[in-house]
Every structure is written in structure tokens, then in C-alpha cells.
DSSP file (Angstrom, degrees, kcal/mol; ACC not computed):
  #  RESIDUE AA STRUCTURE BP1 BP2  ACC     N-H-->O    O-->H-N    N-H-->O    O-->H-N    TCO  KAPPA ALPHA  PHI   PSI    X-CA   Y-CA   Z-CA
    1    1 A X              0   0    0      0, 0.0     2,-0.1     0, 0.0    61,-0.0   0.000 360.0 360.0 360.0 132.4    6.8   -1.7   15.1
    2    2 A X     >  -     0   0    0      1,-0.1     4,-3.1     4,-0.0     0, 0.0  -0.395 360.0 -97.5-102.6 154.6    6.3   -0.4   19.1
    3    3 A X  H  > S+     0   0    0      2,-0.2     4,-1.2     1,-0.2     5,-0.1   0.856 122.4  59.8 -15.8 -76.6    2.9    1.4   19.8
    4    4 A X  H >> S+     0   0    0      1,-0.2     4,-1.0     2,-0.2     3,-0.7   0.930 100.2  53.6 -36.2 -67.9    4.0    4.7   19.5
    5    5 A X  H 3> S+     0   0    0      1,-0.3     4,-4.6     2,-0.2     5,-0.5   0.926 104.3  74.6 -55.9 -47.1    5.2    4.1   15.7
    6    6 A X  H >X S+     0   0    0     -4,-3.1     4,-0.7     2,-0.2     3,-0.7   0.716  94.4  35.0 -22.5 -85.8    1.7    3.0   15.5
    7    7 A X  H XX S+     0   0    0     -4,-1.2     3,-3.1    -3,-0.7     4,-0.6   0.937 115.3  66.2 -59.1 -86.0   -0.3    5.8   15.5
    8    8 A X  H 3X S+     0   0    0     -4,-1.0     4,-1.9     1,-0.3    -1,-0.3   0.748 104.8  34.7   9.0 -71.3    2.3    7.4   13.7
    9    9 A X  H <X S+     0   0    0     -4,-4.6     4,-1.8    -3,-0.7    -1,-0.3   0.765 112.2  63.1 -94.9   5.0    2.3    5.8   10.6
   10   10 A X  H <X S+     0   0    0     -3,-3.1     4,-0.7    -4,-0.7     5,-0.4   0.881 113.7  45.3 -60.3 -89.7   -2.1    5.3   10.9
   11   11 A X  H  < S+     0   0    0     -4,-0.6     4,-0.2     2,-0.2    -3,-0.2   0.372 114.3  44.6   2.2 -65.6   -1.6    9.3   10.8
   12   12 A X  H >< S+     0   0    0     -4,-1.9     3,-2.6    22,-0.3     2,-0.7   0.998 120.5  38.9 -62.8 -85.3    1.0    9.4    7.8
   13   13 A X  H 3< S+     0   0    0     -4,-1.8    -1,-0.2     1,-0.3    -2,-0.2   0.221 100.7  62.8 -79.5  17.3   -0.8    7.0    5.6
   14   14 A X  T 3< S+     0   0    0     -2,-0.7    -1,-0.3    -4,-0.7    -2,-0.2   0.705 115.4  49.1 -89.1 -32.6   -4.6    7.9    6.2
   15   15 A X  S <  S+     0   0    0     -3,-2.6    -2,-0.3    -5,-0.4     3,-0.2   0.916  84.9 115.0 -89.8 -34.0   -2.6   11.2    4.4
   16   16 A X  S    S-     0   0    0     -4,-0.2     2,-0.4     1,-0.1    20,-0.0   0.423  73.0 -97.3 -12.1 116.5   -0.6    9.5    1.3
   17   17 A X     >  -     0   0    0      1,-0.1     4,-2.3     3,-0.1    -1,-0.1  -0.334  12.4-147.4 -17.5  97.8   -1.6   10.5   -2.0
   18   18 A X  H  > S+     0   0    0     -2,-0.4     4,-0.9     2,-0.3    -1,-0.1   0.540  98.9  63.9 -70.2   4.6   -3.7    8.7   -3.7
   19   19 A X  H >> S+     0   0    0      2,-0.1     3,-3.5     3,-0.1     4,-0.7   0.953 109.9  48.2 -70.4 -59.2   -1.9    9.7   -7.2
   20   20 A X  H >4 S+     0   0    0      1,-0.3     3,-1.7     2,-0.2     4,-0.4   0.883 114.7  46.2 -78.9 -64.4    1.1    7.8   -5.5
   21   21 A X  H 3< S+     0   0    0     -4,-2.3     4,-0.3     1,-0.3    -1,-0.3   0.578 101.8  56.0 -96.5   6.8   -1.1    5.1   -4.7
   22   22 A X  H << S+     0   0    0     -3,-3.5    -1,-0.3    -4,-0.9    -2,-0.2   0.456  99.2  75.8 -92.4  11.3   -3.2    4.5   -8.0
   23   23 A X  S << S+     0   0    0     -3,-1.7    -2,-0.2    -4,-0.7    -1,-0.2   0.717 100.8  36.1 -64.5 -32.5    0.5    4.1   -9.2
   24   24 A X  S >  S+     0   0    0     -4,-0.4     3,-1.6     3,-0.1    43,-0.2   0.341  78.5 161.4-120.3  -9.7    0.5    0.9   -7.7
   25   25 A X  T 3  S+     0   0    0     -4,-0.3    43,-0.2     1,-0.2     3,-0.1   0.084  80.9   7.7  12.3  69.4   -2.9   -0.5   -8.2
   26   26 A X  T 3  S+     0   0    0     41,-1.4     2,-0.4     1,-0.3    -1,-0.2   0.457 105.5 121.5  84.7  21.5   -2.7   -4.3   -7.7
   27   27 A X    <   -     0   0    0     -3,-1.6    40,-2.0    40,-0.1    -1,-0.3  -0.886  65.3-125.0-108.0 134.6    0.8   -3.9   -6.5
   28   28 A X  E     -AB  42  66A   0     14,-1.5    14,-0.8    -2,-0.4     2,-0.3  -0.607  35.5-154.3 -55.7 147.5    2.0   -5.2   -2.8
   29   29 A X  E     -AB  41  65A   0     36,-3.0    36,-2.2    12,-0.2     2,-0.4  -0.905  25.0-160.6 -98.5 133.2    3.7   -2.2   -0.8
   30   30 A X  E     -AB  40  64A   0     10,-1.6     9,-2.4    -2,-0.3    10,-0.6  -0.899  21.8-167.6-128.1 113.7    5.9   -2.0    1.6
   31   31 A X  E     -AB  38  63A   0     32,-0.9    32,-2.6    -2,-0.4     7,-0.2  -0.585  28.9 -92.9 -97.4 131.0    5.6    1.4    3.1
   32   32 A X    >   -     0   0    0      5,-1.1     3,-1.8    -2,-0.3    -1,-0.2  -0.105  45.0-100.5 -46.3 162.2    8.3    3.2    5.7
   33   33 A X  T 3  S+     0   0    0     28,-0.3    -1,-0.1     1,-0.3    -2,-0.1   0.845 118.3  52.2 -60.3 -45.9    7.6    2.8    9.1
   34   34 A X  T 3  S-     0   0    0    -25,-0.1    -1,-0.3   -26,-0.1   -22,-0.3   0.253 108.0-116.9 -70.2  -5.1    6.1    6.3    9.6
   35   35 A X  S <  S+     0   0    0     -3,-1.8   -19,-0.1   -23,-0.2    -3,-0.1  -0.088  85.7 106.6 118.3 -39.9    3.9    5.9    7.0
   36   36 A X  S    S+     0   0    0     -5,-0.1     2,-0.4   -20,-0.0    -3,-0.1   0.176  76.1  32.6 -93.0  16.0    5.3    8.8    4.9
   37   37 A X        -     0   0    0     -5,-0.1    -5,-1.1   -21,-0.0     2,-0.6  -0.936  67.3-127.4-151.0-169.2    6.9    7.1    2.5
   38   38 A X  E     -A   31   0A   0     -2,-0.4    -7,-0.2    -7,-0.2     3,-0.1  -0.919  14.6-174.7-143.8 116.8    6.9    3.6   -0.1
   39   39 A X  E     -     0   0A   0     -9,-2.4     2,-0.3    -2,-0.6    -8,-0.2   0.678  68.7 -28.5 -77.0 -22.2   10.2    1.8    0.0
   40   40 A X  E     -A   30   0A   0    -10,-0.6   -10,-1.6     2,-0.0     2,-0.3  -0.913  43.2-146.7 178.0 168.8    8.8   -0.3   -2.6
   41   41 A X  E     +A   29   0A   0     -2,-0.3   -12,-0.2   -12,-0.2     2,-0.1  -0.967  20.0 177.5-159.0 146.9    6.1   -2.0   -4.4
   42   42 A X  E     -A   28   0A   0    -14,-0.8   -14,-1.5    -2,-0.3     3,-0.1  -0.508  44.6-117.7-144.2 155.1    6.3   -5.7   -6.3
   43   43 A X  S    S+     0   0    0    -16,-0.2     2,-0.3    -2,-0.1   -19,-0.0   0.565 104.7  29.9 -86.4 -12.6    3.6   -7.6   -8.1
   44   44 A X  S  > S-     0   0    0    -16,-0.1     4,-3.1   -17,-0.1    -1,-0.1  -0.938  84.8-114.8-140.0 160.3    4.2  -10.5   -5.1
   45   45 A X  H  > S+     0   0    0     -2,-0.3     4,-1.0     2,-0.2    -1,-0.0   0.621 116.6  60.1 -66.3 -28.7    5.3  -10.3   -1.6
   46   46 A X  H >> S+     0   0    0      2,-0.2     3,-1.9     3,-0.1     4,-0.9   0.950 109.9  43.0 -67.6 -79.1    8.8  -12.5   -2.9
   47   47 A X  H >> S+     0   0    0      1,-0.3     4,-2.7     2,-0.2     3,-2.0   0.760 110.7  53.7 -25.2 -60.0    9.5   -9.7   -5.2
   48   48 A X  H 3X S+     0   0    0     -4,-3.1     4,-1.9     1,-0.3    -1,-0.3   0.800 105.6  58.7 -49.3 -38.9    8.8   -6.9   -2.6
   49   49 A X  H <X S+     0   0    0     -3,-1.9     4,-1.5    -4,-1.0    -1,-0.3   0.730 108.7  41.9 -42.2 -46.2   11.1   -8.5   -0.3
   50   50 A X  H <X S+     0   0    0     -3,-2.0     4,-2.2    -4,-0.9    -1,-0.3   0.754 109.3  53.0 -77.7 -34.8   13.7   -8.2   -2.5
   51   51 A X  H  < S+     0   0    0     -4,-2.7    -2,-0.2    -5,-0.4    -1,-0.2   0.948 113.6  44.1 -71.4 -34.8   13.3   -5.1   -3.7
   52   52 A X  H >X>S+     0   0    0     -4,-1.9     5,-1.7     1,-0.2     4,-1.3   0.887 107.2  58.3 -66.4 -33.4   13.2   -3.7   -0.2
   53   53 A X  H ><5S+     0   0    0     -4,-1.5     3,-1.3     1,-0.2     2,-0.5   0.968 113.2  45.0 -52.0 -39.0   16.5   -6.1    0.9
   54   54 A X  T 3<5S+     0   0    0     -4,-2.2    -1,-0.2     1,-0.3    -2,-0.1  -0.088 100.5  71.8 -98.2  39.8   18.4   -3.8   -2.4
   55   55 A X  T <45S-     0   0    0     -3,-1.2    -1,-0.3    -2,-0.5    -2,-0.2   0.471 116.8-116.4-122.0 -38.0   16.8   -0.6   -0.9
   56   56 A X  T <<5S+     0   0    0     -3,-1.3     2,-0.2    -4,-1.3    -3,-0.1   0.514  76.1 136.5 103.0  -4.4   19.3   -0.8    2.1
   57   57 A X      < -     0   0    0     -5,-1.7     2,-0.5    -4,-0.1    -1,-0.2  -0.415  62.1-118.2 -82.1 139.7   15.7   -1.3    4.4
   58   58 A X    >   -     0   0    0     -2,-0.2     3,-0.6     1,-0.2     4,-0.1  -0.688  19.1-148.8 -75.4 149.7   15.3   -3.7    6.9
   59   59 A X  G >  S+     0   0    0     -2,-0.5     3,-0.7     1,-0.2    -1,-0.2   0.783 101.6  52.2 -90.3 -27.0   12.4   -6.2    5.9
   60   60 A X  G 3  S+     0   0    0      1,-0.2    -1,-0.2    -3,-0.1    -2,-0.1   0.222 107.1  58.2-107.7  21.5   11.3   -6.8    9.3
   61   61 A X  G <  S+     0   0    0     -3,-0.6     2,-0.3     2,-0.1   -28,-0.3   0.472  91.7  87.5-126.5  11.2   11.0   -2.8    9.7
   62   62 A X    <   -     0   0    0     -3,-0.7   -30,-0.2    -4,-0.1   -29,-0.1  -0.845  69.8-126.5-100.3 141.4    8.6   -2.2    6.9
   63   63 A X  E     -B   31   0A   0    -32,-2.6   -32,-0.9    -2,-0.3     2,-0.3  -0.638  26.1-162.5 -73.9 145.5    4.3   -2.1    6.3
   64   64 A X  E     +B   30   0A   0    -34,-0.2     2,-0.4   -36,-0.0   -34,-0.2  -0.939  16.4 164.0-124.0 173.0    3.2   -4.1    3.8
   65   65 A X  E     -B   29   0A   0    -36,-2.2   -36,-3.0    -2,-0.3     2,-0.5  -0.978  37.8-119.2-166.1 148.4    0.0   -3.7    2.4
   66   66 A X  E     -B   28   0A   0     -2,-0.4     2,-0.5   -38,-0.3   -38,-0.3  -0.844  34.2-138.6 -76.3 119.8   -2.0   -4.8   -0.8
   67   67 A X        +     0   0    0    -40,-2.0   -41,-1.4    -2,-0.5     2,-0.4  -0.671  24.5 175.4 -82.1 123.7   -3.2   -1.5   -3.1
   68   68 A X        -     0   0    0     -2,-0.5     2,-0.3   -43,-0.2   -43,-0.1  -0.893  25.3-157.0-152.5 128.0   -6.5   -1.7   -4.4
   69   69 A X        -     0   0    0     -2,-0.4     2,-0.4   -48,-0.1   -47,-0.0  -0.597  24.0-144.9 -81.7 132.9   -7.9    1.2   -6.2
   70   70 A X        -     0   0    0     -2,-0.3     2,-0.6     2,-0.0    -2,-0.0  -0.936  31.9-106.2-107.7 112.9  -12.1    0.3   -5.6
   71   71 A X        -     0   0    0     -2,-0.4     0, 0.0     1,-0.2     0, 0.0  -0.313  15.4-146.5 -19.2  91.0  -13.9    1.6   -9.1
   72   72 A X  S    S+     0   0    0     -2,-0.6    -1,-0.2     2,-0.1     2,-0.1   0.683  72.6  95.1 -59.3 -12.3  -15.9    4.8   -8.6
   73   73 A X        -     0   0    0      1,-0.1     2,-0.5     2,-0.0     0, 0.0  -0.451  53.8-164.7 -91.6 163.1  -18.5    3.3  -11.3
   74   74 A X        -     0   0    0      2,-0.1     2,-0.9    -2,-0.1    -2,-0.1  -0.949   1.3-164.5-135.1 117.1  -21.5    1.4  -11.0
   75   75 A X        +     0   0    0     -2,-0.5     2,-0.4     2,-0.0    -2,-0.0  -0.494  13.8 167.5-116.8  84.0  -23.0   -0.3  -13.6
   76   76 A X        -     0   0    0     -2,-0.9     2,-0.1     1,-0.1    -2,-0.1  -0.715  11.7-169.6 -60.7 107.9  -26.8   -1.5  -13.3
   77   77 A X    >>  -     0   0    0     -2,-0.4     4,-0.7     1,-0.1     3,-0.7  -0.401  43.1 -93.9 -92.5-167.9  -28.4   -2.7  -16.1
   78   78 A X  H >> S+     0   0    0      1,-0.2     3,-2.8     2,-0.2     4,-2.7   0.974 121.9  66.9 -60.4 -53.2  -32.7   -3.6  -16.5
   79   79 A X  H 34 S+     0   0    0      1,-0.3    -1,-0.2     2,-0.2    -3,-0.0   0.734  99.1  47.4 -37.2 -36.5  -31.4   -7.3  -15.6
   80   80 A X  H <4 S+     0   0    0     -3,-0.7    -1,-0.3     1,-0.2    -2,-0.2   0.683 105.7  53.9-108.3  -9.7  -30.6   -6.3  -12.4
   81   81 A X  H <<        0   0    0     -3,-2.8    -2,-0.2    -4,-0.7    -1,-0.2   0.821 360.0 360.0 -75.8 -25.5  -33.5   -4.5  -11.4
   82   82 A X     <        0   0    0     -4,-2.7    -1,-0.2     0, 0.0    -2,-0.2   0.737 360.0 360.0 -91.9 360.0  -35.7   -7.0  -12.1
């Protein structure tokens, strides 16, 4: 990915959904170059590979990225206060 495409897909994906991405929750990604779209997502980086090679995608022209969704909750008990 050149420079340019950089900034580009920072851009795209700061904006993704996050419905689309609690979709994939614990999933590997491999996201279009530009950010705007998900060519696929695997439970392992082997899988994703493949699934992108039977997408018609180039492998070495995709983001990948781990999804993790962070819990909004916090759970404190007495135990931990003291």
C-alpha cells in the first residue's frame, strides 16, 4: 500500500460501522485497500487468506486487522475496593 492509499484507508476505516464490525468480534479481517469495505473475515489469518484468494482479491493488496469489540461494562465488587 503507497502513502497516499494510507491516509485513505485511516480516513475510510476510522468511519466503518461498528454494527459491521461487532459482526466479526474475535474474527481476523482483511479490509479493502481504501478502507471502505471487508473482503473477508476468518477465525485465523490461514482461513482469511483463503477466503480472500476465492474473493478474486489480491492477498498482498489487503488490511488485515484483528476485531475486538472492548466491553462497555465494568464490574467492581467490595473485594476490589478494599
Amino acid at each position: 500500500m503507497n502513502i497516499a492509499s494510507t491516509r485513505t484507508y485511516r480516513e475510510n476505516r476510522a468511519k466503518f460501522p461498528l454494527d459491521e464490525l461487532r459482526k466479526r468480534d474475535g474474527q481476523w479481517v482483511a479490509f479493502s485497500p481504501d478502507g471502505q469495505r471487508i473482503v473477508a473475515s476468518a477465525a485465523n489469518v490461514s482461513e482469511l487468506a483463503d477466503q480472500v484468494r476465492a474473493s478474486q482479491e489480491d492477498v498482498q493488496n489487503v488490511v488485515l486487522e484483528h476485531i475486538e469489540i472492548e466491553s462497555l461494562e465494568i464490574n467492581l465488587g467490595a473485594a476490589e475496593l478494599q
